[in-house]
N, C-alpha and C positions, 0 to 999 in steps of 0.2 A: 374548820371546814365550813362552808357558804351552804344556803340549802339549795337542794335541785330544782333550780323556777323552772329548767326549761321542764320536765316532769309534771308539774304543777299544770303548765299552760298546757301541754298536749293533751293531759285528763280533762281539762275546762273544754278546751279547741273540741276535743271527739265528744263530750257530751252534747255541744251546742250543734253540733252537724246532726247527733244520732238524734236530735228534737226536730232538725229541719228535716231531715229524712223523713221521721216518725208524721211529721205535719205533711207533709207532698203525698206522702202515703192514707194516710188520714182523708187530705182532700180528692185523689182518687178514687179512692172508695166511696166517699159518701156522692161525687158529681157523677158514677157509675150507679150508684143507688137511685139516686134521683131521676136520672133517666131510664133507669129498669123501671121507674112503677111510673112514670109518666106523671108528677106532680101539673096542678094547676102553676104552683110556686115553685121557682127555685130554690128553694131551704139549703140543699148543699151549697149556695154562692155563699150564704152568710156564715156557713162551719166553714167557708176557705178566707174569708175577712176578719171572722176571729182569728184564725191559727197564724195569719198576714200579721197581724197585731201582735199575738204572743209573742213570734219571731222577732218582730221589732223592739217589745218589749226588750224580751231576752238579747239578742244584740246589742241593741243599742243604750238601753237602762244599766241594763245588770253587768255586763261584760264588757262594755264599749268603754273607751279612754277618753270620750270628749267631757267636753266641763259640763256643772248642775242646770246651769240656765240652757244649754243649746239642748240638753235631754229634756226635760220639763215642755219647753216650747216642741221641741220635733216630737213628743208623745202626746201632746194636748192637740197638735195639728194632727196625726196621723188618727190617733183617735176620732174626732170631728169627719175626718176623712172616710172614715172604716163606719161609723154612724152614717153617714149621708151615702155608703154604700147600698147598709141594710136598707135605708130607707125607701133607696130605690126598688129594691128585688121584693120588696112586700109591697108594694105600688104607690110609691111615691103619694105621700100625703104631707110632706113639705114640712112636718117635724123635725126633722137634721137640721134645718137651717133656720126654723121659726125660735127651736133650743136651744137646741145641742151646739151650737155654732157660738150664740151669744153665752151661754153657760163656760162655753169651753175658755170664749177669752176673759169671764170674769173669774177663773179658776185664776187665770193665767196672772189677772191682776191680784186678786189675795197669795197667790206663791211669792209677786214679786216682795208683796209686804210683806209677807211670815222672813222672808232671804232679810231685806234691810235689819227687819226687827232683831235677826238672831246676828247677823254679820254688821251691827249699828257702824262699829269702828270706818265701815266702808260701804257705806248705804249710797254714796251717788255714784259708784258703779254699776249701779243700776239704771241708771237714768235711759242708757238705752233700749234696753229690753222693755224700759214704759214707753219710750218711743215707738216701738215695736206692736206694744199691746194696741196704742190707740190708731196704728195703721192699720194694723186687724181688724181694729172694731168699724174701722170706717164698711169694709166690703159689706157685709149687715145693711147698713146703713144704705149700700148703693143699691146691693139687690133688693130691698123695699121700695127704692126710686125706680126701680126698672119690672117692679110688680112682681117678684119671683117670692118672696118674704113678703107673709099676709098679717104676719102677729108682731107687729115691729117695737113693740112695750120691752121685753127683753135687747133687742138691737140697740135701742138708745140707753137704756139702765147699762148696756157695758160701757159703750159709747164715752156716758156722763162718769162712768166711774174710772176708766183708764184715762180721761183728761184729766180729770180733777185730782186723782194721784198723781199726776205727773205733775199738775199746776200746785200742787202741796208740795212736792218734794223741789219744786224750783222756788220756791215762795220762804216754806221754813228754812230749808239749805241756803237760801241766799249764796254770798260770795264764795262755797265751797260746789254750791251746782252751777254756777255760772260759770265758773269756773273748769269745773266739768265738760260742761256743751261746749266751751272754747276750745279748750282741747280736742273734742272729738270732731268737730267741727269745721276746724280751724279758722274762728272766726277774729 
């Protein structure tokens, strides 16, 4: 006899709702708290940007069926996201994006290395995800040019490090990462 998945998944499906419940719940209470006492700040925005993220987490990490790179990238954005929320409801002091922003795509560029390292056999499928990183890093780089980003030392440090991983892994890979960009390419 087969074991009972559908059983399985209806225990997972109702615990992941009784969270999202538990979190809508959660966030009513405390955006009802906050305006009973009449805060300077909104504090209950950032208890609803956390529980926004756990959900995500929980969704999308833990229970979700997509593959390791699209969760890592959609968590490290959503993150950065959920940062540059608080940052605004505490009044905007332009740490999200001075940081947390460049922090987040150089997580992005040491995950892509830890992935090659452990998965070597098939390390230039990666190549797009550094592609990836160093579009990233470019926005940093714009909103410095457009004066929104005042600490741009962070911006460039990801900048230089998601090119130069990508210009190492087309350089050592040679004929097997050229090979690669052709294919995906179709050059």
């Amino acid at each position: 006899m087969y074991p009972d998945v559908r059983g399985v998944t209806r225990k997972y499906r109702f615990l992941e709702n009784l969270f999202l419940f538990l979190s809508l719940l959660a966030a009513v209470i405390t955006v009802g708290i906050n305006y009973a006492v009449r805060s300077e700040i909104m504090w209950s925005l950032i208890v609803v940007l956390i529980l926004f993220y756990a959900n995500v987490v929980l969704r999308l990490a833990i229970i979700g069926k997509s593959g390791y790179m699209f969760k890592i990238v959609s968590l490290i954005i959503t993150g950065i996201a959920v940062m540059f929320g608080i940052d605004n409801v505490i009044g905007y002091r332009a740490w999200s994006m001075n940081y947390v922003m460049p922090a987040g795509i150089l997580l992005m560029d040491f995950g892509i290395l830890l992935l090659m390292v452990i998965n070597h056999r098939n390390w230039q499928s990666y190549l797009m995800a550094q592609i990836l990183t160093i579009l990233l890093s470019l926005i940093p780089i714009i909103l410095f040019a457009v004066g929104i980003i005042t600490f741009p030392v962070l911006a460039f440090i990801a900048f230089g490090v998601s090119l130069f991983i990508f210009l190492g892994t087309v350089i050592l890979g040679d004929r097997r990462a050229r090979t690669e960009l052709q294919r995906r390419f179709h050059i």
